[in-house]
N, C-alpha and C positions, 0 to 999 in steps of 0.2 A: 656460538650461534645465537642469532637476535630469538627471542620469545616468539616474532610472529611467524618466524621458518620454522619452529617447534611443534605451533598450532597448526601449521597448513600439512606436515607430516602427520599429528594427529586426525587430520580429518581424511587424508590422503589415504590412509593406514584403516580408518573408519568405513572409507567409500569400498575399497579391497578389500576388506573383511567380510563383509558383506556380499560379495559376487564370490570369493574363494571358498565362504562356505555353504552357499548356496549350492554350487558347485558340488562339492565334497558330501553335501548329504544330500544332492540327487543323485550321483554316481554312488554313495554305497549305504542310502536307506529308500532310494525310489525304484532306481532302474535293478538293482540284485535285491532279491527277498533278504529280511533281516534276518534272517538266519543262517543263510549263507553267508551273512555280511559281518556276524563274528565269528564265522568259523575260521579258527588259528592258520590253516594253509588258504584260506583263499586271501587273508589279510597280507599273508608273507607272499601271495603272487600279484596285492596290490603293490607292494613296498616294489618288488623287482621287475614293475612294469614302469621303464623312464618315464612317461606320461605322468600315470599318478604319483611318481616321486618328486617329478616336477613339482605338481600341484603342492604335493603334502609340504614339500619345502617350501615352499611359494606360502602357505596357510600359515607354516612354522613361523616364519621372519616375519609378516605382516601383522600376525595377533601379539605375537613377542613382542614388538616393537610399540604398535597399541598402545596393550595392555600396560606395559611398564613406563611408558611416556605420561598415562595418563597417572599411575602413581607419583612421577613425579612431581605432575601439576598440582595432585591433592598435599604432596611435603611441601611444595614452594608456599602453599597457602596457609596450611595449619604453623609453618615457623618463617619467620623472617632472615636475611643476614649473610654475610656474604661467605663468612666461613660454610654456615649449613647449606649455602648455595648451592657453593663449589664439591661440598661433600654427598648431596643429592643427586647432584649433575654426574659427575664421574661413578659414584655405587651403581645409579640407575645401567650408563655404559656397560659398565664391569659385567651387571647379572643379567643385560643384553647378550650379551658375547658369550657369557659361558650358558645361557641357558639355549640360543642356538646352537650353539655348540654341541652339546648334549642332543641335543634333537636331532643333530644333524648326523652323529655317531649312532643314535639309533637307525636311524632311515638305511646309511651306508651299511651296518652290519647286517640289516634284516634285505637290502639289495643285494648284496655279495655272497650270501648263502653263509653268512656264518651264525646265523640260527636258524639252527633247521631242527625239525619238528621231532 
């Protein structure tokens, strides 16, 4: 993928982050008191509301994606070379994948009842 489709996902990724958690901390630090808003069953009837599972996944992929794109651009900078490129290029992918992943396994088990309180 050319560098400048890399930045427009970066900024793309920047503009969604920014409305997703906007979002996410008016629905559970403005509109529910913050104390309802860590208590363990009202978090576990945010997760099994498709709505806000929507969203949290939507926040997951978005900052995921961000975040780690923008570590790339700081490797692409501090080393030169086409081996460290390619080796930048694909890790970054890799702990793309498995770190929504992981987030996406949390979301589902805490959707499905399989932690319960």
């Amino acid at each position: 993928m050319r560098e400048s489709r890399i930045m427009l996902v970066q900024y793309v990724t920047a503009a969604a982050a920014i409305v997703l958690v906007t979002i996410h901390l008016l629905m559970q630090g403005v509109l529910v008191p913050y104390s309802l808003a860590i208590d363990f069953p009202h978090v576990l009837s945010v997760y099994r509301t498709w709505v806000d599972a929507a969203l949290l996944e939507s926040l997951l992929v978005v900052v995921v994606v961000h975040g780690f794109n923008g570590l790339r651009t700081i490797l692409h900078e501090w080393r030169q070379g086409v081996a460290w490129s390619r080796w930048v290029d694909r890790g970054t992918i890799a702990v793309i994948v498995v770190v929504v992943a992981y987030g996406t396994r949390t979301l589902i088990l805490a959707a499905t009842g399989t932690v319960v309180l």
